[in-house]
N, C-alpha and C positions, 0 to 999 in steps of 0.2 A: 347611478341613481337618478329618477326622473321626479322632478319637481310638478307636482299637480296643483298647479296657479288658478286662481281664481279668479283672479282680473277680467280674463278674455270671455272666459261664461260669461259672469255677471254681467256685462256689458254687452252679450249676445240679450241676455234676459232683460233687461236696459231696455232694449229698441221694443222688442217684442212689448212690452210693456206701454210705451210710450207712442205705439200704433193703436194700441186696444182702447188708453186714457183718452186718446184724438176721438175715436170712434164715440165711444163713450158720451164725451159731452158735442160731439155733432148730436147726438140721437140724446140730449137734452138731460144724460145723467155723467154727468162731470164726478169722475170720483174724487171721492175724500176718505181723508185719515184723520183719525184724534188719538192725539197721544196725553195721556193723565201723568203727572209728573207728581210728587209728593217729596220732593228733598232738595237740598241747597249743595248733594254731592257734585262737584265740576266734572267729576268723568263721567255721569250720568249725562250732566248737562251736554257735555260734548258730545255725546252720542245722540242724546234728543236731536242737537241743532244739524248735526250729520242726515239723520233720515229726515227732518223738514229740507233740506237743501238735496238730495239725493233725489226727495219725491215731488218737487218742481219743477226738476229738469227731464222728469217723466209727462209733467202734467196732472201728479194728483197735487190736490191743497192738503195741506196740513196743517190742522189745526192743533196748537200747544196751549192745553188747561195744563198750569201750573198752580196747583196750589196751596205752593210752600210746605215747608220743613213744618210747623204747627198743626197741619192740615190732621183733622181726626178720622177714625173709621167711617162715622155716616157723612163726614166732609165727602172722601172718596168716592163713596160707595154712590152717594145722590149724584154725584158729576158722572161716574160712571152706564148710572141708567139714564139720566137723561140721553147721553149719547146712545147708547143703544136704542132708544124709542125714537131717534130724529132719524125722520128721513133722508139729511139732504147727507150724515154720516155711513161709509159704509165699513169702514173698518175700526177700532179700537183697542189700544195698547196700553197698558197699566205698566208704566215703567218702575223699575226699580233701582236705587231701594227707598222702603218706605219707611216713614216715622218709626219708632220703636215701637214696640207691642201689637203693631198693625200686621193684619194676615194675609201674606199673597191669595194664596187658595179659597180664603173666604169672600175678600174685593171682588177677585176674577171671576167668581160664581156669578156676579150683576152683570158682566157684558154678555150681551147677547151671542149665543153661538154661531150664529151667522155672521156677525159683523167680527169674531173671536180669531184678527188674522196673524197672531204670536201665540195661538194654539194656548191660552193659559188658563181660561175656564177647566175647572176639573171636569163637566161633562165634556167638554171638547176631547179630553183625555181619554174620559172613561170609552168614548168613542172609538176614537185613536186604536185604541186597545182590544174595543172589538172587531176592528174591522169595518167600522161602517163611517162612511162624508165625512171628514171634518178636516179644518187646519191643523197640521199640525205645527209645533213651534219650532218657528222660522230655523233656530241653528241645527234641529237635530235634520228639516228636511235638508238645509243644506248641504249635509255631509252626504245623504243619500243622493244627491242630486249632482254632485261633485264628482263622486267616484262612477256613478251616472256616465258625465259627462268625458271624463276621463276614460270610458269602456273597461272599467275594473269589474269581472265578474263578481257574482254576490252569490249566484245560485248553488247549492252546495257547499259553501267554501264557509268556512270557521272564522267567525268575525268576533273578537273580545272588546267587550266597552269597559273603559275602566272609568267611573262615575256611574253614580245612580242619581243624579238631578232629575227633577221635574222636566224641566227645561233643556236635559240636553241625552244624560244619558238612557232613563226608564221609556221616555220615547223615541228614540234613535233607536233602539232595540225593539220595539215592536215594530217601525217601519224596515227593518232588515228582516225579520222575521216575514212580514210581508215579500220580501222579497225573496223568499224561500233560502235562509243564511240560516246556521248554524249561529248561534248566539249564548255568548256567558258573558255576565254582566261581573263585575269585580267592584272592588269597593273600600274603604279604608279597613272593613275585618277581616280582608281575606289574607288568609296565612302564608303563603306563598306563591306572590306576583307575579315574579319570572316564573316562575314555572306554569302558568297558566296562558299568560300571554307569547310566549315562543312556543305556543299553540297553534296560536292562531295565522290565519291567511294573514289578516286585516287587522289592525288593533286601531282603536277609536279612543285616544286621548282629551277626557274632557273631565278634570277637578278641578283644574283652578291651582294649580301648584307647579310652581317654574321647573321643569329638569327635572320631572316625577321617574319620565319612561327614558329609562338611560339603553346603550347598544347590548346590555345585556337581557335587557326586556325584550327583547324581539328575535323572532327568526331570521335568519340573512334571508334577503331578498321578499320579504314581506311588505307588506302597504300599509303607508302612517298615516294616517288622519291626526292634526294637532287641533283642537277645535281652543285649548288655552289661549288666553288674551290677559296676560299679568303684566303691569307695568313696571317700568325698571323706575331706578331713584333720578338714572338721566332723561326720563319724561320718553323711554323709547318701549316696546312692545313684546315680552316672549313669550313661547308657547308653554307647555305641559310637557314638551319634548327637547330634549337634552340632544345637540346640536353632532354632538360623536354618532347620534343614531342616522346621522346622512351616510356613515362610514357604510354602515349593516342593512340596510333597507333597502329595498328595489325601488320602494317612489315614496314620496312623502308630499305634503302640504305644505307651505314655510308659512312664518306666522310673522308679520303681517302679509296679508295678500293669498291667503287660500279661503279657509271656509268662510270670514269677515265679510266681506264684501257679497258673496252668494248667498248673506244670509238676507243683508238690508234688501238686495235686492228682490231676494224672494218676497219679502215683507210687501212690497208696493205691486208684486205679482197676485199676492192675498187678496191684497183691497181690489184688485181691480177686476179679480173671480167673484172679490163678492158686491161689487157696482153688476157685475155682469149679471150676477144672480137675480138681482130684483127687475132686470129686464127681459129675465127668460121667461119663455113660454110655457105658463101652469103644466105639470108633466113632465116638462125637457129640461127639467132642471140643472144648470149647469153642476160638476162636482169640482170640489177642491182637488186641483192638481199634482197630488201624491198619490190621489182614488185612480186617475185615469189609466 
């Protein structure tokens, strides 16, 4: 079984990053990030303080609006447009989660689509989805960019996502579809799991549920994607994938340290296509690097 680690990318994509941000503020545009925070969750927070610390050792700034668990819908929504109307921001993150009764999909509609570098804006989406410029969100490019990386073909081959999120599974499945994959999405009504997924080439685990995709869920010698990140009660990490599927698989992700890290990374790859954008030459518009 061969483990598709994510470390050595991300930190390929690290440097790469980290020359463009130098460049960047030589020629007087220094990228930046904002990230909008609305809750007093710790594993949010730990992940916020993760890409502010991740994207200084790139060279972008990061700026962290926090503002708190109380914080209302027009609280969000007004921090959110300012940053998209300021110049000197080029990317924007609406982290979750939010206060109760507050709507991802409705906030995320105020950032700008340019500056939109976790793909969360529904037109960012609805984009996505046709085919045309945009980011898409950071975890689902990383799974394509992983197996990318890895040389796992895509073209023809039967690939199962089991999730429909916004966020990970409804767009991971158009960018495979881009990439000319046979594609069946799955989901908590579908009647019979196994039997869908020992389908497939590739199965792409992403619900949120410990040890969903057990060795009977797959074909021997197929490719696992764990895109899960569920916390254990001893403060440690697992995936969506049930740890016997190493027996049955021909390569897998391990979680932590496969799609995690190529995701953040991607995230500071965003901002610094869209620092890059506002310095392109009217016409030669640079695109989001999933278009290329």
């Amino acid at each position: 079984m061969i483990t598709l680690s994510g470390k050595e990318f991300a930190a390929t994509i690290r440097e790469d990053v980290t020359e463009r941000a130098a460049k960047l503020a030589a020629d007087g545009t220094p990228p930046r990030l904002a990230v909008v925070t609305a809750t007093d969750d710790e594993a949010s927070a730990w992940y916020v303080r993760s890409i502010a610390k991740a994207a200084a050792k790139v060279g972008i700034t990061c700026d962290v609006v926090d503002l708190g668990s109380t914080a209302t819908g027009p609280d969000v929504a007004e921090a959110l447009t300012a940053l998209s109307v300021d110049g000197a921001v080029h990317g924007v993150i609406l982290q979750t989660p939010l206060p109760a009764g507050l709507s991802v999909a409705d906030l995320a509609g105020t950032i700008a689509v340019r500056k939109d570098v976790d793909g969360s804006n529904p037109t960012s989406l609805g984009r996505l989805a046709a085919g045309l410029p945009a980011f898409a969100p950071a975890t689902a490019a990383a799974v394509v960019a992983l197996l990318d990386h890895h040389e796992v073909p895509l073209d023809g081959k039967h690939v199962v996502v089991v999730g429909r999120s916004v966020v990970v599974g409804k767009p991971v499945a158009h960018l495979l579809l881009d990439r000319n994959a046979t594609v069946t999405v799955c989901h908590s009504r579908t009647a019979d799991l196994a039997a869908v997924t020992t389908t497939a080439d590739v199965v792409v685990a992403a619900v949120g549920k410990p040890g969903l995709i057990k060795a009977e869920h797959v074909a021997e010698g197929a490719v696992v994607v764990d895109v899960g990140t569920n916390a254990t009660a001893d403060g440690g990490l697992v995936g969506d994938v049930d740890p016997a599927v190493a027996e049955k698989a021909g390569s897998l992700t391990p979680v932590p340290g496969g799609v995690g890290p190529v995701t953040t990374a991607l995230l500071l790859r965003h901002t610094v296509e869209a620092a890059e954008t506002v310095q392109a030459v009217p016409g030669r518009r640079r695109q989001p690097s999933w278009r290329r």
